[in-house]
C-alpha positions as CSV (number, residue, x, y, z in Angstrom):
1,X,154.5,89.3,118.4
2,X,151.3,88.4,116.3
3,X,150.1,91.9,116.0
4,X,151.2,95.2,116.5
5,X,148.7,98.1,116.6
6,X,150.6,100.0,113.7
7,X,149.9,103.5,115.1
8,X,151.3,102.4,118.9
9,X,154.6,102.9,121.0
10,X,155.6,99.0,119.7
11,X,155.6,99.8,116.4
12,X,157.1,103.4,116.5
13,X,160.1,101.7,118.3
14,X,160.4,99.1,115.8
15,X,158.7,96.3,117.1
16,X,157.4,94.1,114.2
17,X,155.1,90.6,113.8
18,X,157.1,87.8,114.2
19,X,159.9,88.8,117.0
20,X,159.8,87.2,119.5
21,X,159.8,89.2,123.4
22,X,162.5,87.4,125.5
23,X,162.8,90.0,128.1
24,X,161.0,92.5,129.7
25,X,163.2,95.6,131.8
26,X,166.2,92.4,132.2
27,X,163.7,89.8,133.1
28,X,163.3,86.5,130.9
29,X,159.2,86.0,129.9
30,X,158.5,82.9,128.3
31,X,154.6,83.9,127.5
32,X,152.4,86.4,126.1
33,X,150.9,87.0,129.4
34,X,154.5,86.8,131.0
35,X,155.1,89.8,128.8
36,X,151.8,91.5,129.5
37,X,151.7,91.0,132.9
38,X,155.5,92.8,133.1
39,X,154.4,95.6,131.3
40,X,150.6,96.1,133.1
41,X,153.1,97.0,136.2
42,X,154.5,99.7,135.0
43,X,152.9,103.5,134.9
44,X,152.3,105.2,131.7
45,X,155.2,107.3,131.0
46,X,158.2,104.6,131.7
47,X,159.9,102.7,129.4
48,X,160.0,99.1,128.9
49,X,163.1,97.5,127.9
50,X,162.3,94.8,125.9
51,X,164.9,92.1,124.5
52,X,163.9,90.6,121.4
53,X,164.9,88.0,118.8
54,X,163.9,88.4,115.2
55,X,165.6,85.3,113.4
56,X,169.0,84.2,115.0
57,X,169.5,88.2,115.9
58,X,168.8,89.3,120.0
59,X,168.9,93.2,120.7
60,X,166.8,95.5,122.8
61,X,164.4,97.8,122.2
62,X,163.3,100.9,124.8
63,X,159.1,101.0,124.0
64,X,157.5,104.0,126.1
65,X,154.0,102.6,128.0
66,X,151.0,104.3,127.9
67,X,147.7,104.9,126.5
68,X,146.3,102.3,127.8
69,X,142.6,102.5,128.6
């Protein structure tokens, strides 16, 4: 991630610049539109489960969706 709206679901759950989003709900992405198209999918409300990789470390993070206008 290059940015991350401090105030947004992302960074509540954790998310910071510089990990990288490897999966999105168990599917590999390999792009940032990979990753946006995933989450543009979903309905506000559910959660995306996002595998990340920050350094040599993978683990996932559960990131609600929504507010998006």
């Amino acid at each position: 991630m290059r940015d991350v709206v401090a105030t947004g679901p992302a960074a509540r759950a954790g998310i910071e610049p510089g990990m990288v989003i490897v999966e999105v709900n168990r599917k590999p992405v390999k792009t940032v539109q990979d990753v946006a198209q995933s989450i543009a999918k979903m309905k506000d409300g559910e959660v995306a489960l996002l595998r990340v990789r920050r350094g040599q470390d993978l683990f996932y993070v559960a990131v609600p969706v929504g507010g998006r206008q």
